[in-house]
N, C-alpha and C positions, 0 to 999 in steps of 0.2 A: 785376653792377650796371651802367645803362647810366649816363652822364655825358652832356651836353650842354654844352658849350666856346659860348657866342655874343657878338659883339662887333659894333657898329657903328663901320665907318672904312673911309673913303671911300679909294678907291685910285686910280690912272690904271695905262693899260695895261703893261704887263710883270709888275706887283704880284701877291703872294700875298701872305696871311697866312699863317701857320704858330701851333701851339703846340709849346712843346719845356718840360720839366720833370720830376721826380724821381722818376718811379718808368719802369720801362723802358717802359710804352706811351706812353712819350712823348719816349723817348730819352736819358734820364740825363742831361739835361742838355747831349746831345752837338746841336747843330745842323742836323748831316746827317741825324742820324734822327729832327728834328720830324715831328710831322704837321702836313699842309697842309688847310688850313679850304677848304668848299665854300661858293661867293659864293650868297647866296639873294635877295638883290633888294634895293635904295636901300640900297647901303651895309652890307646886313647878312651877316655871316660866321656859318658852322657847322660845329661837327664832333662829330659823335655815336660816344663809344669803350663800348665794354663792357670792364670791368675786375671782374678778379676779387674775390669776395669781400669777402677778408682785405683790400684796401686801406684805412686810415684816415686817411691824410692824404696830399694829395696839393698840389703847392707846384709853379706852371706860370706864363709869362708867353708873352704874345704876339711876334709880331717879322713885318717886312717881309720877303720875300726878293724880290728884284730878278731880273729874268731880263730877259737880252739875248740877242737873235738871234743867233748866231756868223759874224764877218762872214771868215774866216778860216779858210785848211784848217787851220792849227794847231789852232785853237779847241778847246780841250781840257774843255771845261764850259759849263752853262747857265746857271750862277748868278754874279753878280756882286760881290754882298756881302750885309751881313744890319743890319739897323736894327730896336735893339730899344725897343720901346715902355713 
């Protein structure tokens, strides 16, 4: 079955949307394994999943993920925090 995720919210650059929620194609809940919505124009976000079957209830929110340049050989990642909506 496919699903379509779509949200209007304006971002500035470094921004992504994500969704992350309860069933695994969307990561259990775990953060690092949302998926990231694709920007389609004034504002508006998508993410189109195909999910099996048997799913009946499905329980998801949105969130901000921030990405900064690594200004730093250290720099051990690309994401800076997460702001959930």
């Amino acid at each position: 079955m496919k699903v379509v995720f779509r949200i209007h919210y304006n971002t500035v650059w470094g921004q992504k949307l994500c969704v992350v929620g309860s069933i695994p194609q969307l990561g259990n809940w775990e953060s690092v394994l949302a998926k990231e919505m694709r920007y389609v124009a004034d504002g508006e976000w998508a993410l189109e999943l195909d999910l099996p079957e048997n799913v009946e209830q499905i329980a998801y929110r949105y969130f901000v993920r921030m990405y900064r340049p690594c200004t730093s050989l250290r720099c051990a990642g690309n994401y800076a925090g997460y702001l959930w909506s």
